[in-house]
PLY file of the C-alpha trace (Angstrom):
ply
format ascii 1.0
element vertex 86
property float x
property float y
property float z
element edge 85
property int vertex1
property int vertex2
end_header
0.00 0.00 0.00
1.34 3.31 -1.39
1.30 6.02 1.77
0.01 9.65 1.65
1.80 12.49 2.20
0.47 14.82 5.29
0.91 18.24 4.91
0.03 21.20 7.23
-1.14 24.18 5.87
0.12 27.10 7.84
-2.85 28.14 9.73
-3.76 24.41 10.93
0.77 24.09 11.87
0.48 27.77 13.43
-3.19 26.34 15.46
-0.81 23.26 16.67
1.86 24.88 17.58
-0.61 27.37 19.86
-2.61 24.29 21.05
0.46 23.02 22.22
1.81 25.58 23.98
-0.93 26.74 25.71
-1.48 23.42 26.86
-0.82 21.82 30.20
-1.12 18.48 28.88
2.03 18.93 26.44
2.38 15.26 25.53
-1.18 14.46 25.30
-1.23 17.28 22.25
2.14 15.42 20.81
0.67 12.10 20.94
-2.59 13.15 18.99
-0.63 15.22 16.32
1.43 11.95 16.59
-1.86 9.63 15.68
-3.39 11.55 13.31
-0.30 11.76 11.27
0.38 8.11 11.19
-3.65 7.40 10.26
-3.54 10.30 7.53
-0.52 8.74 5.94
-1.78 4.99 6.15
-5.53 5.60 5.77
-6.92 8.45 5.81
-10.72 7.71 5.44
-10.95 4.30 7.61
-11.76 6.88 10.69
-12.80 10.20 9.30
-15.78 11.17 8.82
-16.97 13.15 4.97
-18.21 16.27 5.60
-18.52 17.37 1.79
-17.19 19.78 -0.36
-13.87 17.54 0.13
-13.26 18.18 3.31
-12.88 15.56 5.93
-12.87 15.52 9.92
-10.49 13.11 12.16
-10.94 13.45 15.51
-7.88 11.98 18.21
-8.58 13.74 21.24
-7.89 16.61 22.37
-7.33 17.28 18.74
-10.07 17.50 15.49
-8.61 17.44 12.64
-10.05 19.26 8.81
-8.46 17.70 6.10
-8.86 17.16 2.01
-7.20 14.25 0.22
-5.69 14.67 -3.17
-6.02 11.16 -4.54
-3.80 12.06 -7.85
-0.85 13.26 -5.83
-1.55 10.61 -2.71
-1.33 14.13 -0.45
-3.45 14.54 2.17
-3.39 18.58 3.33
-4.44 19.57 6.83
-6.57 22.97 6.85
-7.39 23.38 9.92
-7.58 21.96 13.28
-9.09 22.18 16.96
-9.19 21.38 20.60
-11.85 19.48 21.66
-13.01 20.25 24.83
-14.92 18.17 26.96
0 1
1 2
2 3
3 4
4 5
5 6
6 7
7 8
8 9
9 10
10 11
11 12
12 13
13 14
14 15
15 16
16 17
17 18
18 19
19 20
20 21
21 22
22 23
23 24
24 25
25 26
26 27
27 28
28 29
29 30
30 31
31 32
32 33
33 34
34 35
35 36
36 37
37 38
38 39
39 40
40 41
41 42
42 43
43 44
44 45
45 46
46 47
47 48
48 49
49 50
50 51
51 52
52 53
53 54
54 55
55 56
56 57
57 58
58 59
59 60
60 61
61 62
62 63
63 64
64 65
65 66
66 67
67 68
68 69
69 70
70 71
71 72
72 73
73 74
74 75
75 76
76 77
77 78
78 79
79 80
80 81
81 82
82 83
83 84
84 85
């Protein structure tokens, strides 16, 4: 099986970095960014959910995750993502 590449657009890599830092649960953030990297690169439909409009939504808590997957280049690009809060 042929991987994806993840990318980050710059919002959703300037939203981690500011998750991360103003967290208190540092490795809990770097495990989830961790996860959802590994998933996107492997599979990234098998647990996301198809919003439309190509756009797609994995969540690994505390992190949600907005993505699009361009099939022809096997690139999946990160838009935008969250805390979720409990």
């Amino acid at each position: 099986m042929r991987e994806y590449t993840v990318v980050y657009l710059s919002d959703a890599a300037e939203e981690l970095a500011s998750i991360w830092e103003e967290s208190a649960e540092k490795s809990a953030v770097a495990r989830a960014a961790n996860q959802a990297d590994r998933i996107l690169a492997v599979a990234p439909r098998d647990q996301s959910v198809f919003l439309g409009e190509d756009l797609w939504r994995l969540e690994v808590k505390p992190l949600r995750f907005y993505f699009a997957i361009r099939e022809a280049d096997r690139l999946v690009e990160v838009s935008n993502l969250v805390r979720v809060v409990e």
